[in-house]
MIDRENMI-734604 format. One record per residue: x, y, z of N, C-alpha, C in turn; residue in three letters. Coordinates in steps of 0.001 Angstrom, whole numbers, plus 500000, padded with zeros to 6 digits. Layout:
XYZXYZXYZALA ...
This chain:
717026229035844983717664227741845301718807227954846290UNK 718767226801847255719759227155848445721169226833847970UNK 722317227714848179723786227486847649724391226022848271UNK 724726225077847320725693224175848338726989224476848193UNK 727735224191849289728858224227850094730047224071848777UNK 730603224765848754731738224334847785732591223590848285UNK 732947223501849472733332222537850131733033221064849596UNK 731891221029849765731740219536849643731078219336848109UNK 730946220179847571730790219732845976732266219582845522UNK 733205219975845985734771219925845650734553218423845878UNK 734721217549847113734960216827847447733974215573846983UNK 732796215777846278732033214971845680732033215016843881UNK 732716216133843364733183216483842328734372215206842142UNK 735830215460842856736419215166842809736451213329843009UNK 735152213353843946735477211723844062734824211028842494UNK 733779211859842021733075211597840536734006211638839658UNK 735142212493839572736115212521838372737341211531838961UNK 737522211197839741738157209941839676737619208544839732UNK 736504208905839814735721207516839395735894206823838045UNK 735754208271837402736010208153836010736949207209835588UNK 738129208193836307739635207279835868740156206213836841UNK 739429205794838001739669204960838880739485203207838038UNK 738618203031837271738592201639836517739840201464835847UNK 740559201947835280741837202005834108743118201913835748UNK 742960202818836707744011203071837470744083201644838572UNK 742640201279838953742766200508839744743330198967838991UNK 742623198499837741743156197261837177744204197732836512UNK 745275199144836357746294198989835507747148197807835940UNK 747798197448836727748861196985837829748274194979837018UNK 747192195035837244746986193440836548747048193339835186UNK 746004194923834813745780194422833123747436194729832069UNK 748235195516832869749471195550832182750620194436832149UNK 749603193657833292750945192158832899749989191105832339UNK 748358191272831960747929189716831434747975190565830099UNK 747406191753830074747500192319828375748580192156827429UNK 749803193393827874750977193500827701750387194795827249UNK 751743195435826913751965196879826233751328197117825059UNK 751632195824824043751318195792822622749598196238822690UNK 749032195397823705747461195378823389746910196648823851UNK 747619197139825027747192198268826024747172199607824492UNK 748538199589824227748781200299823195747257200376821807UNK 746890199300821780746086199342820408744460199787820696UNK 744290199657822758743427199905823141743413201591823298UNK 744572201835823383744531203562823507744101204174822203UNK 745084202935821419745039203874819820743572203916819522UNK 742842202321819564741560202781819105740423203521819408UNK 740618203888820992739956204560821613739769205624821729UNK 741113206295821259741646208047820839740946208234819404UNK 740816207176818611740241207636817745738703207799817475UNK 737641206442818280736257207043818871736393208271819887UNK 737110208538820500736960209953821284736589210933820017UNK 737048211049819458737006212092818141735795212492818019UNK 735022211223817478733605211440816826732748211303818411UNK 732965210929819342732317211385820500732412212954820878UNK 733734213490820664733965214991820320733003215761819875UNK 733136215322818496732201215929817466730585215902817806UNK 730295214701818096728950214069818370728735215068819618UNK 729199215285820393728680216670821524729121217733821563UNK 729869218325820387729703219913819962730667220371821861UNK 729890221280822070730536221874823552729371221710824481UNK 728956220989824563727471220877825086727840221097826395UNK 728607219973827024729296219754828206729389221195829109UNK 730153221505828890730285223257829158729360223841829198UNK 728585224181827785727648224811827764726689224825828548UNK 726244223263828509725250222939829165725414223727830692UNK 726345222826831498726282223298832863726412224893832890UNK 726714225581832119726611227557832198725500227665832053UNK 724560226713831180723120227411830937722686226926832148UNK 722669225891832371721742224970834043721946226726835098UNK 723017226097835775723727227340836447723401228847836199UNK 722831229517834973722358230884834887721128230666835268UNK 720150229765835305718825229554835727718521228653836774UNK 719175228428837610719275227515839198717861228317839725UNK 717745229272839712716571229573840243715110229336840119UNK 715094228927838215714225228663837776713901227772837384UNK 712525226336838180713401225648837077712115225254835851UNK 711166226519835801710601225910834315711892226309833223UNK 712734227422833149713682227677832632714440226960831999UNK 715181226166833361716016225055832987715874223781832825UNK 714185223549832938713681222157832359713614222678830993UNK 713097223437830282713272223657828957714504223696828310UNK 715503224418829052716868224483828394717424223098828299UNK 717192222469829508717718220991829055717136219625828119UNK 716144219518827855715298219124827296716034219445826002UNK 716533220944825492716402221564824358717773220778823707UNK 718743220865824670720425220196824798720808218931824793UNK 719272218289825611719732216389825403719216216674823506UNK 718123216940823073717699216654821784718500217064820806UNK 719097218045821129720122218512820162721685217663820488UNK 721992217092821191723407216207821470723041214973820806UNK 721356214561820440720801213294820326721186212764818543UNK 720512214565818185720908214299816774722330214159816219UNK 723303214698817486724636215519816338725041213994816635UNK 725005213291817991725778211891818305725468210927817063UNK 724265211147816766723320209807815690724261210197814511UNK 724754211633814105725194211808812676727111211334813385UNK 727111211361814060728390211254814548728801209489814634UNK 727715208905815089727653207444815104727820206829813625UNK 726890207663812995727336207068811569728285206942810921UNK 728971208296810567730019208249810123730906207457810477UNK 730969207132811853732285206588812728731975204807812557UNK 730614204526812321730421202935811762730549203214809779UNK 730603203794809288730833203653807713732302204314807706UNK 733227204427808627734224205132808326734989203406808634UNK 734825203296809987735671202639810696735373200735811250UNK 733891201151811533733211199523812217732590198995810509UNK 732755199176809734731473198520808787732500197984808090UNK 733738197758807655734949197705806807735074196290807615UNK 736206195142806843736305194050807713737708193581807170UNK 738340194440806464740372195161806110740364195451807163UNK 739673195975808288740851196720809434740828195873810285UNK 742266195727810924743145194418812035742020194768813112UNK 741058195881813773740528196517814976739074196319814419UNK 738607196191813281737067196490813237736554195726814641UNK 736768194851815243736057194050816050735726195073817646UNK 736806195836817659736916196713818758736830197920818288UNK 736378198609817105735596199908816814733855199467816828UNK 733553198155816586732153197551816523732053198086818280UNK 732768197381818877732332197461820098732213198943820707UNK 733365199930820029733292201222820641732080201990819848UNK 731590201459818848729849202338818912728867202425819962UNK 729114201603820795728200201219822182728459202610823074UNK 730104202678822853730267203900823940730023205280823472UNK 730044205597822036729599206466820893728153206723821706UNK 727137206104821357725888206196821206725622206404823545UNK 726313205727823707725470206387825184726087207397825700UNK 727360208306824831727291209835824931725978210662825077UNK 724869210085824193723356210526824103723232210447825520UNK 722811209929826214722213209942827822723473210307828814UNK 724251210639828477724958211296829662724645213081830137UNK 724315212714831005723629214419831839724370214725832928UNK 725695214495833184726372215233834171726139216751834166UNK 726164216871833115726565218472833036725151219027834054UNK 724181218202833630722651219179834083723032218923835648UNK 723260217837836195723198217872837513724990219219838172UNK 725782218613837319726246219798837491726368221448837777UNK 725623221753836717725185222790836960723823223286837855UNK 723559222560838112722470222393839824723358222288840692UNK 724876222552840961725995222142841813725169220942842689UNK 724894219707841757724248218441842695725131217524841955UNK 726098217341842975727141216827842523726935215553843117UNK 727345215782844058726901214025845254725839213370844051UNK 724811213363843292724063212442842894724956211709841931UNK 725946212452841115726841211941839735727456211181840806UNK 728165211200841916728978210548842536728457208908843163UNK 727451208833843899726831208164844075725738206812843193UNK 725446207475841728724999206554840958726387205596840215UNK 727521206437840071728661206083839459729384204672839874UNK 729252205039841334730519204098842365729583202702841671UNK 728448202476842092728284201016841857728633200472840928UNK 728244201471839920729117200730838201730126200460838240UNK 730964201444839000732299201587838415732975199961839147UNK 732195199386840519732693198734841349732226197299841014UNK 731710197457840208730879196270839291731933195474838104UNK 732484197129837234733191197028836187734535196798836919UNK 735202196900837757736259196405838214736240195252838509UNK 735158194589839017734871192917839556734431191983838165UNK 734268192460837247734157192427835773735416192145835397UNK 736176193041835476737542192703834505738468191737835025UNK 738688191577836865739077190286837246738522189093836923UNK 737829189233836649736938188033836532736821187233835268UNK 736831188261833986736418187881833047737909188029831951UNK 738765188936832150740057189338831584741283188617831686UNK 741686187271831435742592186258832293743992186503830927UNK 743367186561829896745154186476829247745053187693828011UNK 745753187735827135745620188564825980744876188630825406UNK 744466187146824831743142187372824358741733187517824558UNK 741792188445825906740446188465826056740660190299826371UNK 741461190556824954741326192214824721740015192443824513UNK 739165191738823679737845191800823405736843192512824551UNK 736719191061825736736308191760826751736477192487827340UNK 737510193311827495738586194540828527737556195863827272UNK 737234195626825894736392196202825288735068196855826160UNK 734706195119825862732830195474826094733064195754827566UNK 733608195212828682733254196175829515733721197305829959UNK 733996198114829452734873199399829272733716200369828955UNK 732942200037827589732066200476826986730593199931827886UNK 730459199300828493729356198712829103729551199600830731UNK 730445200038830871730740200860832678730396202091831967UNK 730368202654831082730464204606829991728909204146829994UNK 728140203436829371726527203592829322725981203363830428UNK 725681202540831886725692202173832919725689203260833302UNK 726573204291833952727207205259834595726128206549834013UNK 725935206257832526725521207777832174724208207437832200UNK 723466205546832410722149205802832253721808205910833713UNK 722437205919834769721970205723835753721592207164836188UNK 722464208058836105722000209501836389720051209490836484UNK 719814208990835091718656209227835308717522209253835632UNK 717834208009836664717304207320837646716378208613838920UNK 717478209879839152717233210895840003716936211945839042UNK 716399212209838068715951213379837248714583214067837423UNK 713925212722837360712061213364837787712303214689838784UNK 713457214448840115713083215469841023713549216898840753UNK 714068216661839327714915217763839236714478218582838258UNK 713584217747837496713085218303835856711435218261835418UNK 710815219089834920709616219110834570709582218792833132UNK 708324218424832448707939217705831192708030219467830884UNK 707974219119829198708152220199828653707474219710827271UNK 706710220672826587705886220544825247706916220338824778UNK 706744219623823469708029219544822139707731220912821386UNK 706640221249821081706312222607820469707390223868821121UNK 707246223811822393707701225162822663709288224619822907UNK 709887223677822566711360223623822305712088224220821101UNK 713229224650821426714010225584820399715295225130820433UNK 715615223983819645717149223487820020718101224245819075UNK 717758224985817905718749225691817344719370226991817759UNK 718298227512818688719395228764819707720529228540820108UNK 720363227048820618721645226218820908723189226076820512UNK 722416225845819010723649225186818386724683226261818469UNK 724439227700817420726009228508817509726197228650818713UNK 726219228691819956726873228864821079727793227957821512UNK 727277226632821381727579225360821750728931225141820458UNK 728765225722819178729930225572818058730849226315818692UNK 730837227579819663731382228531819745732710227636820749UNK 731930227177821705732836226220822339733132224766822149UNK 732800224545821066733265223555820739734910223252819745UNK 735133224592819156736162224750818478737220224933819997UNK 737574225537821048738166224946821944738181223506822243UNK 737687222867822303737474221717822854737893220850822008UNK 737720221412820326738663220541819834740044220778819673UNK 740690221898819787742101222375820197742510221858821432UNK 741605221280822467741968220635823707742574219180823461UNK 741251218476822505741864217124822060742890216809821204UNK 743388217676820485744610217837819758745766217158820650UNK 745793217938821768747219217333822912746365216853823939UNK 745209216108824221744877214998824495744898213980824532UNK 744487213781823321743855212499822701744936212321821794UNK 744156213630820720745407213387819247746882212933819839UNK 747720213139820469748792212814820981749213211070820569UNK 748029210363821361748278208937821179748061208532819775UNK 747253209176818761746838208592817800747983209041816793UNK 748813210291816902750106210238816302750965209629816457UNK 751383209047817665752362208082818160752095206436817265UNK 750625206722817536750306204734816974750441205199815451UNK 750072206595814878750374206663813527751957206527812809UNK 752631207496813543754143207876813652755175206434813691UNK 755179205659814984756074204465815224755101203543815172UNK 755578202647814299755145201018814381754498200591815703UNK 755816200230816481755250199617817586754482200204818455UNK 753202199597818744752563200271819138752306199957820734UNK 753584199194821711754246199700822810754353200915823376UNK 754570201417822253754956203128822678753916203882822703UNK 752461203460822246751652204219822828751032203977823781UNK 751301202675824266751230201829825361751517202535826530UNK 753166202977826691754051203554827666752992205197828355UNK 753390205458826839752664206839826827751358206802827544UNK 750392205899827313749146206095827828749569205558829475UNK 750124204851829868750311204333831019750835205122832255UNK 751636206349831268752020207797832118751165208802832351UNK 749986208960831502749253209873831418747977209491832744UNK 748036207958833119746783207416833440746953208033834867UNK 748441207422835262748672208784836330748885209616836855UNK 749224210534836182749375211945836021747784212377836070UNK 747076211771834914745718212495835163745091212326836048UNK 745407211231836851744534210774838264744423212085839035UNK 746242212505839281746877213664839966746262214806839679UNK 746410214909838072745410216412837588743778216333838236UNK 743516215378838254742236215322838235741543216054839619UNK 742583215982840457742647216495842284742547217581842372UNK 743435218304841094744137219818841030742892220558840100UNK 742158219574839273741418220818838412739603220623838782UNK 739622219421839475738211219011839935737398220490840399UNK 738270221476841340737542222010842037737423223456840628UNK 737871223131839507737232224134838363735899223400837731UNK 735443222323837865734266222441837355732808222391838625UNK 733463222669839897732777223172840929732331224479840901UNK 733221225291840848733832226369840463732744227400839648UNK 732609226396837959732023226898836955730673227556837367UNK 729800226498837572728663227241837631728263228078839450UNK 728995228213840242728903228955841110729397230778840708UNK 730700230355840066731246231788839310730193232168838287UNK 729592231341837813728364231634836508727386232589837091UNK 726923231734837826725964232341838606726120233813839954UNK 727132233997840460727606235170841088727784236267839871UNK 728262235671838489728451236624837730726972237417837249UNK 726532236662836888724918236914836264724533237682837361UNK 724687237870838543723813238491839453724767239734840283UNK 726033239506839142726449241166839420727417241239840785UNK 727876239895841191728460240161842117730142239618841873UNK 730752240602841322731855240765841079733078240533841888UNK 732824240864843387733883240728844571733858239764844747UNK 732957239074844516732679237279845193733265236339844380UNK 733179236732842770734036236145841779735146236216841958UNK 736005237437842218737278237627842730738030237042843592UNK 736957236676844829737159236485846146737749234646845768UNK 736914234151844822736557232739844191737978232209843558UNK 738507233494842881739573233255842040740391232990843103UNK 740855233898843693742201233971844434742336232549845125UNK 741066232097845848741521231285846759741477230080845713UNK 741253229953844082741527228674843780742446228708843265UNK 743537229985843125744749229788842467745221229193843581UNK 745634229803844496746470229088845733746115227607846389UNK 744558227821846032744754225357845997745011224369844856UNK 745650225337843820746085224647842537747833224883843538UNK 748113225600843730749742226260843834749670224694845280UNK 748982225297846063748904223958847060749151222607846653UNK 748164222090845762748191220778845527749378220179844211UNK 749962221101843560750211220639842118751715220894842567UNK 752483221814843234753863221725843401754758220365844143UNK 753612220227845365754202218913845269754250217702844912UNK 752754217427844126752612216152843172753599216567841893UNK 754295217621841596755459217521840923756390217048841024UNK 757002217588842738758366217086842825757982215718843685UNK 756639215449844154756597213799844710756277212800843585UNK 755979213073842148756216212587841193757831211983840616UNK 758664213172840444760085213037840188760771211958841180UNK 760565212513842629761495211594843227760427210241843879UNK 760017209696843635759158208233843469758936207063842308UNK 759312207984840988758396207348839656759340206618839463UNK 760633206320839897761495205316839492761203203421840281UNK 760842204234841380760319202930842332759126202372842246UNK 757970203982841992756579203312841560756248202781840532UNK 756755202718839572756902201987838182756799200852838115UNK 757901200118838331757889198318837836757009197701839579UNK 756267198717840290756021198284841474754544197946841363UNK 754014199226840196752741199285839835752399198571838575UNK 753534198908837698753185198262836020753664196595835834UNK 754371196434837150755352195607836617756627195618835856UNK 757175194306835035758656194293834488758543194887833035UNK 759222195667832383758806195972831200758669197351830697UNK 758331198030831773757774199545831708758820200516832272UNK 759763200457832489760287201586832989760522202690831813UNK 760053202741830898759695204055829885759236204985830613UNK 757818204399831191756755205056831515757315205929833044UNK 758389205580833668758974206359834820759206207505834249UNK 760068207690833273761092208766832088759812209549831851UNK 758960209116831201757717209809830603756898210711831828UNK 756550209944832569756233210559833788756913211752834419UNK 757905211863834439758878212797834777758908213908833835UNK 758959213326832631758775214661831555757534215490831912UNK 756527214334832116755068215372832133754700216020833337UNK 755147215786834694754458216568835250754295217795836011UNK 755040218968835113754730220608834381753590220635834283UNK 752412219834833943750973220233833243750049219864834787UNK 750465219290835497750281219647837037749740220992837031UNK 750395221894837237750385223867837803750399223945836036UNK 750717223885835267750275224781834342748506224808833399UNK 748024222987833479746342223336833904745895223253834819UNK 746673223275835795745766223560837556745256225656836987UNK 746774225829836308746591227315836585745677227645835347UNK 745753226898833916744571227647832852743039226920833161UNK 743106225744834214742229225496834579741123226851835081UNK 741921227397835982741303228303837357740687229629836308UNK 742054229865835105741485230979834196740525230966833427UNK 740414229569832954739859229595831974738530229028831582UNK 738069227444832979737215227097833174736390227933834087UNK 737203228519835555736408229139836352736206230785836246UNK 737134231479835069736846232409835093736256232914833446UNK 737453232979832282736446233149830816735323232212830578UNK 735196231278830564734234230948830371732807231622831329UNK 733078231502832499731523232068832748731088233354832728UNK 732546234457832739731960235970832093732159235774830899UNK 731712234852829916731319234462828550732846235476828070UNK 734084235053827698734686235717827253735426234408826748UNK 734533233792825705734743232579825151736256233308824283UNK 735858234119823408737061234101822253738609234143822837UNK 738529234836824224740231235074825071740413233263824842UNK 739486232602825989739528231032826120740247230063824806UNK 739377230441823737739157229598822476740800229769821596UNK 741149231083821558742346231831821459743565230992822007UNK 743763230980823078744590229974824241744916228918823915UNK 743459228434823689743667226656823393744151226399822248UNK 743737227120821061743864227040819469745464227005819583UNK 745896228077819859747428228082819836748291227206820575UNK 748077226748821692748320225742821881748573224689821427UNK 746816224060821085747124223230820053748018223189818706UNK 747938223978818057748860224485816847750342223703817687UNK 750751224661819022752343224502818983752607223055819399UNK 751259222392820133751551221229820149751769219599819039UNK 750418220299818139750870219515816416752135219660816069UNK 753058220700815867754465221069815753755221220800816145UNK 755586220434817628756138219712818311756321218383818192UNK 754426217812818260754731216441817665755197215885816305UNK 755151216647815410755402216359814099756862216350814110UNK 757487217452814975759016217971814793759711216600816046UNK 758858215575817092759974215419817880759470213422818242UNK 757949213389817490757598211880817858758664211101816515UNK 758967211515816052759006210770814692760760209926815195UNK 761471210994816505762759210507816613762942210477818227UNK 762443210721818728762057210432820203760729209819820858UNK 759819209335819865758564208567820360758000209233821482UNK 757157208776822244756678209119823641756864210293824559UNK 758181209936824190758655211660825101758706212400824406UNK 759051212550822847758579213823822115757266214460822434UNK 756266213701822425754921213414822420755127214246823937UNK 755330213754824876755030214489826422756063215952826179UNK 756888216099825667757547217333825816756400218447824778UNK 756462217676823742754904218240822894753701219240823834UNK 753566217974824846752327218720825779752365219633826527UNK 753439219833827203753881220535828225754310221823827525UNK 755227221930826196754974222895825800753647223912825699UNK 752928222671824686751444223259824340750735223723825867UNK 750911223145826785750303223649828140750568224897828540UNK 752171225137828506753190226352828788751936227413827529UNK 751922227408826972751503227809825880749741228785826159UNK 749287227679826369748046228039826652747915228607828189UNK 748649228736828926748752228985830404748900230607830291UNK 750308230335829302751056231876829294749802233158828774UNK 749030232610827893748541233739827007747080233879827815UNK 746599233030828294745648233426829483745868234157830733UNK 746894234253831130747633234933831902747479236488831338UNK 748384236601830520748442237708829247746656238535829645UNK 745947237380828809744525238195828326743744238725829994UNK 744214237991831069743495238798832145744575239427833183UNK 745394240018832719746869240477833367745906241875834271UNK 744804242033833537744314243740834005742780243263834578UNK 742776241946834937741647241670835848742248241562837467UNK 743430240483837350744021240436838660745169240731838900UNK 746282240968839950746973241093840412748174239678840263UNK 748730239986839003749194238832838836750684238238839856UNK 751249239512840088752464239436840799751712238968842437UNK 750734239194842920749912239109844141749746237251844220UNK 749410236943843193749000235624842952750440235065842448UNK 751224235126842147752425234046842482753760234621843054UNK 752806235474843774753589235457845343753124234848846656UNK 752002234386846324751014233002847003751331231768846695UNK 752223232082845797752888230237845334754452230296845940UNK 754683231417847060756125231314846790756124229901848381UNK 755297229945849386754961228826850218755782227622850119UNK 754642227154848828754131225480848149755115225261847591UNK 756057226413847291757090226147846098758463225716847028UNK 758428226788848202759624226213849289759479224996849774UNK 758113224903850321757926223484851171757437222479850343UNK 757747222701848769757961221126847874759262220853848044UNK 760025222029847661761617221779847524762183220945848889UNK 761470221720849783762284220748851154761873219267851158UNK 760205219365850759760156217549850562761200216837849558UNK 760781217693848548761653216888847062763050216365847799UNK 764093217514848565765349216893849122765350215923849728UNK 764613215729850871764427214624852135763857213405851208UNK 763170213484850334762836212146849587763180211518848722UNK 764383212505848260765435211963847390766733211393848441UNK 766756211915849466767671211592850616767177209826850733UNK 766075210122851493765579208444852248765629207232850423UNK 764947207921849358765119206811848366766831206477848251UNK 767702207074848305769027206844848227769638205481849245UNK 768407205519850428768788204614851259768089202922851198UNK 767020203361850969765844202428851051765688201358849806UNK 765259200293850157765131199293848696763601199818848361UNK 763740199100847483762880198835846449761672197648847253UNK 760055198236847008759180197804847613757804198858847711UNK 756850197837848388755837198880848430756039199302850099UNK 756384199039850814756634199539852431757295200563852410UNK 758737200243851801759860201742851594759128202731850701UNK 758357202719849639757504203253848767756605204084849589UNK 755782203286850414754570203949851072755161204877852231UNK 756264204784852671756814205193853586757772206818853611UNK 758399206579852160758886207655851690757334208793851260UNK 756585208225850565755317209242850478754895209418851462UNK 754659208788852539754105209624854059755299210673854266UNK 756036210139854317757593211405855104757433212906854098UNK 757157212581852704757346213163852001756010214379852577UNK 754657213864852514753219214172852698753940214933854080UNK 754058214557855425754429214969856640755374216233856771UNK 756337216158855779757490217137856095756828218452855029UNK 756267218322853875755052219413853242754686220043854060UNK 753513219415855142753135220057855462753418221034857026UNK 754125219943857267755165220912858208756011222191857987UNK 756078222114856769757034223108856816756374224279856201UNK 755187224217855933753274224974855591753552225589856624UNK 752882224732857456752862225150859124753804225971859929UNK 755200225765859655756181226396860213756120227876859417UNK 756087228256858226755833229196857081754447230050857611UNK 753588229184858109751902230364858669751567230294857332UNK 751668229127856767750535229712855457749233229542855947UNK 748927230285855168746534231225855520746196230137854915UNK 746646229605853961745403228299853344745083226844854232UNK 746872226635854628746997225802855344746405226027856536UNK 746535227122857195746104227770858950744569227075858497UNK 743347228039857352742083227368857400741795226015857446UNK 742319225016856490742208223725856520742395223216857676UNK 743361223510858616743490223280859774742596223422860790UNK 742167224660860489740585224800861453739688224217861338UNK 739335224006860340737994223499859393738289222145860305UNK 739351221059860052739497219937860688739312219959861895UNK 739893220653862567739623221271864116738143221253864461UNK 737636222179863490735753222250863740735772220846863702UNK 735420220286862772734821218499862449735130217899863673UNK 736239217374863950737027216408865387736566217247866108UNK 735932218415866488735750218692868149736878219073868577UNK 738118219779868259739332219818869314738818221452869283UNK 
């Protein structure tokens, strides 16, 4: 099978994972002034808590899946069997997962939410037909990207339309859950070309399972300071504003992460596959240059985070929210610290199968992040909760670091960040300079982020950084200069 371009699976990766979060980011700005906080809040809470059993309901498949696709790209009676083997086995664990989560939560008619856990079984159950991972790991990325946009552009013309005051939390529901099945049934629209029929006889879905458990106990140490986060907050404080705030900081921050870690699940099955075939320098070669476009991209969505979030706030959320500035500011450390366990841990343990270093990382993490929250939501709300994460991030960053200290050159690699780290600082000054001058608006707003964007990379340029010099060429090639 012919290699595609990492180049542009980055860039079709990345436009797919903000697709994701582009419905929530693009109507935040309306749905946070017809909703309010209170409702936004009860939509996080209930939704953190179907994530769970959607969790559960796919084991580590996700992962898994695309490592197995990706070890057999070459073959594909191989990997028509392997996948075949992975939808049937995600089919059953979701169905036992669906249940529980309707006799736990939707079947009861005491709870203030049954009406909107009824509705989140819809998004439960079409976990079953979601196959990113397979096209994933075919690095056929452009197809996830391309079936997505229409939904997603559908479900945005949906929620103007149909979402006019508070009480139509209901609908901000169903189509939420109606864009998650849409999206994952459409994939399969392009599968015939990719997949052959396969006997049911010669399927073996229990080879599956312990591998798929193996990574799945990460994954639930991931949702701990994920997910779990919001569902302690709505447990912890009454008002459930505050998980409101909280989710409203995270929505963009993760947009941001999403830029910085996209190019690790590009990443995955290309490193999978160089590994399997023994070519070790090329993995290496893989690493280095994605630490330094995490160090690239994440230092200054730090400090262009800090000096903006006071203006972008009531500009984007409206009147009401300036929590969510404060919060914002706390969080974004987890910028470079999963840009960086991203690069370790998605693009590198995991595909030389060195699950237990990975699983290790996260576990503890999680741990210090339960601790945190227990020790700091109960009297600081929200920002306990974000200082919580950033620890737990610090956490899981540090000890991955640790476990491959004697694979790479660690002092080599953040001395490649010393660049990104000068020419944030010079933006961070100049854009704390011009906000000192400028009102309040989206012109002075948009204006300070260009200066900010401009003087970055100038001062790249003035520095000779090698990452920056290529990008520069590369553009050069395209335009013809």
């Amino acid at each position: 099978m012919q290699k595609k371009s990492v180049t542009k699976n980055y860039i079709y990766n990345l436009s797919y994972q903000i697709l994701v979060l582009i419905l929530p980011l693009i109507t935040t700005p309306y749905i946070s002034r017809v909703l309010g906080a209170e409702n936004i809040g009860i939509f996080s809470y209930t939704t953190s808590i179907s994530a769970y059993f959607i969790l559960f309901g796919s084991l580590g498949i996700a992962l898994y899946g695309q490592r197995e696709i990706a070890y057999n790209q070459g073959d594909r009676k191989a990997y028509s069997k392997t996948f075949w083997e992975i939808v049937l086995l995600r089919t059953i664990t979701i169905i036992i997962s669906l249940a529980l989560f309707y006799f736990i939560f939707a079947s009861t008619g005491n709870n203030t939410y049954t009406i909107f856990y009824k509705i989140l079984l819809i998004e439960i159950a079409g976990t079953c037909i979601d196959i990113s991972w397979f096209f994933q790991g075919l690095e056929e990325f452009k197809k996830t990207v391309l079936r997505n946009t229409v939904v997603k552009i559908i479900s945005i013309i949906s929620i103007f339309m149909f979402v006019k005051e508070p009480e139509d939390l209901y609908l901000y529901f169903i189509i939420y859950v109606i864009s998650i099945v849409a999206g994952n049934a459409s994939l399969w629209i392009s599968l015939p070309k990719f997949i052959d029929k396969v006997k049911i006889r010669e399927l073996n879905i229990l080879k599956h399972l312990k591998p798929t458990i193996v990574l799945f106990i990460p994954q639930i140490a991931i949702q701990v300071y994920t997910i779990f986060d919001r569902t302690m907050i709505g447990t912890i404080i009454l008002d459930k504003s505050e998980v409101g705030y909280y989710d409203q900081s995270q929505k963009i921050v993760k947009v941001l992460l999403t830029v910085v870690t996209s190019l690790g699940t590009v990443m995955l099955p290309r490193i999978s596959n160089s590994f399997v075939n023994g070519q070790k320098k090329t993995v290496m070669a893989y690493m280095k240059k994605s630490f330094r476009v995490v160090f690239l991209l994440a230092f200054p969505m730090i400090f262009g985070i800090i000096s903006v979030a006071d203006m972008f706030v009531p500009l984007f959320f409206g009147q009401g929210y300036d929590r969510v500035a404060v919060l914002m500011k706390v969080i974004t450390p987890i910028l470079l610290l999963i840009g960086m366990s991203n690069v370790i841990g998605t693009q590198y343990l995991l595909p030389t199968k060195r699950q237990k270093e990975f699983t290790t990382s996260v576990v503890c993490g999680a741990i210090v992040n339960f601790i945190m929250n227990m020790c700091l939501i109960w009297k600081f709300g929200a920002i306990g909760a974000s200082v919580g994460t950033v620890l737990a991030e610090a956490t899981v960053t540090s000890l991955q670091l640790y476990f491959v200290r004697k694979d790479f050159n660690l002092k080599e690699i953040f001395k490649s960040a010393k660049n990104y780290l000068i020419a944030s600082l010079v933006m961070f000054a100049v854009c704390m300079i011009i906000g000192s001058f400028i009102k309040y608006g989206i012109s002075p707003l948009l204006f300070q982020v260009g200066i900010g964007v401009f003087i970055y990379v100038v001062v790249l340029v003035i520095l000779k950084d090698e990452l920056v010099g290529e990008i520069i060429k590369k553009i050069k090639n395209v335009v013809g200069i």
